[in-house]
C-alpha positions as CSV (number, residue, x, y, z in Angstrom):
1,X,14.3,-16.1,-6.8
2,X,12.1,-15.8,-3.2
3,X,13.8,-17.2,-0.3
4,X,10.9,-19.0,1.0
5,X,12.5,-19.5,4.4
6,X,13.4,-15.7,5.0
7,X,9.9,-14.7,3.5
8,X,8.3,-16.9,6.4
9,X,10.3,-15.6,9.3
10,X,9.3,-12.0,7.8
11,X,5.5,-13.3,7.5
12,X,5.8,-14.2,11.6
13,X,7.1,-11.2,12.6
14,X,4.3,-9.4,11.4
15,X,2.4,-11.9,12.8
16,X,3.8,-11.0,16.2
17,X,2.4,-7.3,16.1
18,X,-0.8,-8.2,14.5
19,X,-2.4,-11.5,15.0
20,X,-5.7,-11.0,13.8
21,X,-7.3,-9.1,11.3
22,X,-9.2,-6.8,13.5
23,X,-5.3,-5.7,15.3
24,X,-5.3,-3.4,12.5
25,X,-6.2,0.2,13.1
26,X,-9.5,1.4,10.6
27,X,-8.9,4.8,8.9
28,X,-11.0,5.7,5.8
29,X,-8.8,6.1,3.0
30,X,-5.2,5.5,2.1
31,X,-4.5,9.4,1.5
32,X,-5.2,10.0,4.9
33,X,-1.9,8.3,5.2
34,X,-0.5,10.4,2.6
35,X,-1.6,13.3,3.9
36,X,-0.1,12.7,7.5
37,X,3.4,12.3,5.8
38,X,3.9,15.0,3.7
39,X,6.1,17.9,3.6
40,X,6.6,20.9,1.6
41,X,8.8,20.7,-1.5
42,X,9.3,16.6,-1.3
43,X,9.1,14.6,-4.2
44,X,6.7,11.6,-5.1
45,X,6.5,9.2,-7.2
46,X,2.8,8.0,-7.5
47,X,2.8,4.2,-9.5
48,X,0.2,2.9,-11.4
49,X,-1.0,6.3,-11.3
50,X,-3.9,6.2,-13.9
51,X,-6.1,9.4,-13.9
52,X,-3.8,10.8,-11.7
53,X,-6.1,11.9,-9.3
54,X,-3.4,11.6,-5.8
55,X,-1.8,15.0,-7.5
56,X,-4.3,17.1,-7.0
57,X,-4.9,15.9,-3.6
58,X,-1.0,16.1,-2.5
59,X,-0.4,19.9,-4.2
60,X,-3.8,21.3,-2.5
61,X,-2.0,20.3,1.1
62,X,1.3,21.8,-0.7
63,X,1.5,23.5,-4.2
64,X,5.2,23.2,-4.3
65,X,5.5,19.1,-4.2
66,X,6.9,17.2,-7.1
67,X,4.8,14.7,-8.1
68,X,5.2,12.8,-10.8
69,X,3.9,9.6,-12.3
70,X,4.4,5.8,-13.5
71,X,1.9,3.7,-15.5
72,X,1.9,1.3,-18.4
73,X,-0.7,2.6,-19.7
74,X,-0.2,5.3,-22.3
75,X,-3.3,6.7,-23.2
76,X,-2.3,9.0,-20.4
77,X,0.1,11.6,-20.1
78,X,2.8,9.7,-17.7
79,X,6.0,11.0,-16.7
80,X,7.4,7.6,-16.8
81,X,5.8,4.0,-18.4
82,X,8.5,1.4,-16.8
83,X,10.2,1.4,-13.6
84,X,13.0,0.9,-15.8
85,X,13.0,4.4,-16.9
86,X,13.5,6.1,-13.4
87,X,16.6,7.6,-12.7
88,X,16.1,9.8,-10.1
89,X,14.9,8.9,-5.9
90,X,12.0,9.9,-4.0
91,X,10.7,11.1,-0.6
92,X,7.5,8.8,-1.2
93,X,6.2,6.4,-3.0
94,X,2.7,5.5,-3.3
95,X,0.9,1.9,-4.6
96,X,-2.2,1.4,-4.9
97,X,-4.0,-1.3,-5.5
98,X,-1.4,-2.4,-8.1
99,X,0.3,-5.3,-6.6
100,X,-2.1,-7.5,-6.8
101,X,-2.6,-7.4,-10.7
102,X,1.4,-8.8,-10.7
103,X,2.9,-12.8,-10.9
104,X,3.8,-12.8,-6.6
105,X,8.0,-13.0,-8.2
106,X,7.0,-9.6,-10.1
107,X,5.5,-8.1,-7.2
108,X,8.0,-9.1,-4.9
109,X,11.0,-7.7,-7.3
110,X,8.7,-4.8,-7.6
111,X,9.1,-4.0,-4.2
112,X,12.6,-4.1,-4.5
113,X,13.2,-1.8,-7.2
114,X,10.9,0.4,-5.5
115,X,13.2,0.6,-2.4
116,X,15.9,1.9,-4.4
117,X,14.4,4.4,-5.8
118,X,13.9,6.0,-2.2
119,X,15.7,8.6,-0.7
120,X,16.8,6.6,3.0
121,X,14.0,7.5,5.6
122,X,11.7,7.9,2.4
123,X,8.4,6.0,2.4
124,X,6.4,3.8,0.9
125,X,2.5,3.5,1.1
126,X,0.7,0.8,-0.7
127,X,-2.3,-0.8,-0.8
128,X,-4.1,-4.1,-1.8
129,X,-7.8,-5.7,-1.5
130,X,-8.2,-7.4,1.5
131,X,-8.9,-10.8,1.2
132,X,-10.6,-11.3,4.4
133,X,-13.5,-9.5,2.5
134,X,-13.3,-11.7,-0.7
135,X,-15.5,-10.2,-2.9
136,X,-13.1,-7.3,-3.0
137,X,-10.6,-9.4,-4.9
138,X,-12.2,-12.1,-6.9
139,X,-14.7,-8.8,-8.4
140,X,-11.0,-8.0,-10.8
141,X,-10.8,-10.7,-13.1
142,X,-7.4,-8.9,-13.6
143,X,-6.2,-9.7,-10.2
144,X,-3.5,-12.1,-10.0
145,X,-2.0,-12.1,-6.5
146,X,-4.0,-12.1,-3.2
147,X,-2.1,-11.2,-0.6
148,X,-3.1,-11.4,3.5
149,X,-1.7,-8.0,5.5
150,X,0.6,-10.8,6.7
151,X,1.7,-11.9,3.6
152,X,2.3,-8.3,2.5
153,X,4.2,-6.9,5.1
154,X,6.4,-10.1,5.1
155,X,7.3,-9.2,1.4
156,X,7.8,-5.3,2.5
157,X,10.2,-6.6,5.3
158,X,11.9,-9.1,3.2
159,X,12.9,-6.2,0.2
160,X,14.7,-4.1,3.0
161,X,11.7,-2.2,4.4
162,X,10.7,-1.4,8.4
163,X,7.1,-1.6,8.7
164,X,5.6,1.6,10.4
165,X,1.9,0.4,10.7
166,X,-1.0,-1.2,8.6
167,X,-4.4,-0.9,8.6
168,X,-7.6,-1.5,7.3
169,X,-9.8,1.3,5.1
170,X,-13.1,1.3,4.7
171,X,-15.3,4.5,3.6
172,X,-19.1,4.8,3.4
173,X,-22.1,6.8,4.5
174,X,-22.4,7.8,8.4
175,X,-25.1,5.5,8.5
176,X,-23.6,2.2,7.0
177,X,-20.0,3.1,8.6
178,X,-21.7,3.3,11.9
179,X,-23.9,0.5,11.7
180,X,-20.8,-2.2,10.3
181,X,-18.5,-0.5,13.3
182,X,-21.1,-0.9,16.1
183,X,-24.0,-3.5,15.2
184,X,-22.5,-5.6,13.1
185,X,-19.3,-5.5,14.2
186,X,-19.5,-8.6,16.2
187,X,-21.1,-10.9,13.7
188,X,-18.0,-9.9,11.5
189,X,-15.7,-11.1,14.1
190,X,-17.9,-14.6,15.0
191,X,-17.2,-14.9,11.0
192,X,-14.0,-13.9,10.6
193,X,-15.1,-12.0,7.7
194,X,-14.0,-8.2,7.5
195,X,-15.7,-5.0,6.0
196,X,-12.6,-3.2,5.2
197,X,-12.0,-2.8,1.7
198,X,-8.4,-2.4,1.2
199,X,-5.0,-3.3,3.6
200,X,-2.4,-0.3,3.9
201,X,1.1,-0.9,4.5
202,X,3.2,2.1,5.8
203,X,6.7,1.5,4.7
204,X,9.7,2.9,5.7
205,X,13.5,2.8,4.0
206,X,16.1,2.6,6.4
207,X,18.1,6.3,6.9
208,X,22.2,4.9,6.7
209,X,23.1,7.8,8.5
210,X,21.4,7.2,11.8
């Protein structure tokens, strides 16, 4: 059950470091994140992995990093199909754009599970549509959950996590990534409507032994 209360106070403190929207830093992608954090011979566990595109891009930075896998679908090879099923931990743990497609209880439980299936001062990167551009979330009839980068990073916070950093991503051409960073940039604001695509959390697990 979701201690309302405590997922409030965890909602304000992010809050506190990010009031608005356009606080959050703009990178292109959520790999560039992954990228930045990974090491040789670490171990990651990539969830709702379909195609399982994020191992190519991890092993060409290092060949010798163990990824593997988790999705319910099985018309893919998967090394796992239920959290359940996991018994081993993780240097890093990527999520994207899964969250949202969960009841907010599952998601939030989610989360939890996830944390234990870190190594401590492992990480967690996950993703969801940002709903301050809401035609990327109400496009997925399949979406069940919107979640504010406040909202998310309360939950992170509330299932034992530190919050690193979030941002926004949005990728195009030069042309319309200039233009929506420079021109139109201020109508956005006067709106309160955002270009990014997707919200990035960068989540970290508390090392016990510091």
């Amino acid at each position: 059950m979701i201690d309302w209360t405590a997922l409030i106070n965890f909602r304000d403190k992010i809050h506190e470091r990010y009031s608005k929207i356009w606080d959050l830093k703009l990178i292109k992608r959520p790999s560039w994140l992954v990228k930045k954090h990974l090491r040789p011979s670490i171990k990651i566990l990539d969830v709702g992995a379909s195609d399982k595109r994020m191992e190519n891009r991890v092993k060409d930075v290092y060949p010798d990093i163990l990824y593997k896998s988790m999705d319910i679908d099985r018309t893919v090879p998967h090394d796992y199909y239920s959290l359940d099923n996991i018994d081993e931990k993780f240097d890093l743990i990527m999520l994207f754009e899964v969250i949202e497609h969960l009841e907010l209880e599952q998601g939030v439980e989610m989360l939890g599970r996830l944390n234990g299936l870190l190594v401590d001062g492992g990480k967690l990167i996950i993703s969801t549509p940002n709903v301050f551009n809401p035609g990327r979330f109400w496009i997925d009839a399949t979406h069940k959950t919107a979640y504010s980068y406040e909202e998310l990073g309360g939950i992170v916070l509330s299932q034992g996590f530190e919050v690193l950093g979030i941002y926004r991503t949005f990728h195009a051409s030069f042309l319309k990534y200039f233009l929506r960073v420079t021109l139109f940039y201020p109508l956005h604001r006067i709106l309160n409507v955002d270009f990014a695509k997707s919200i990035v959390v960068l989540a970290g697990k508390k090392d016990k032994k510091v």
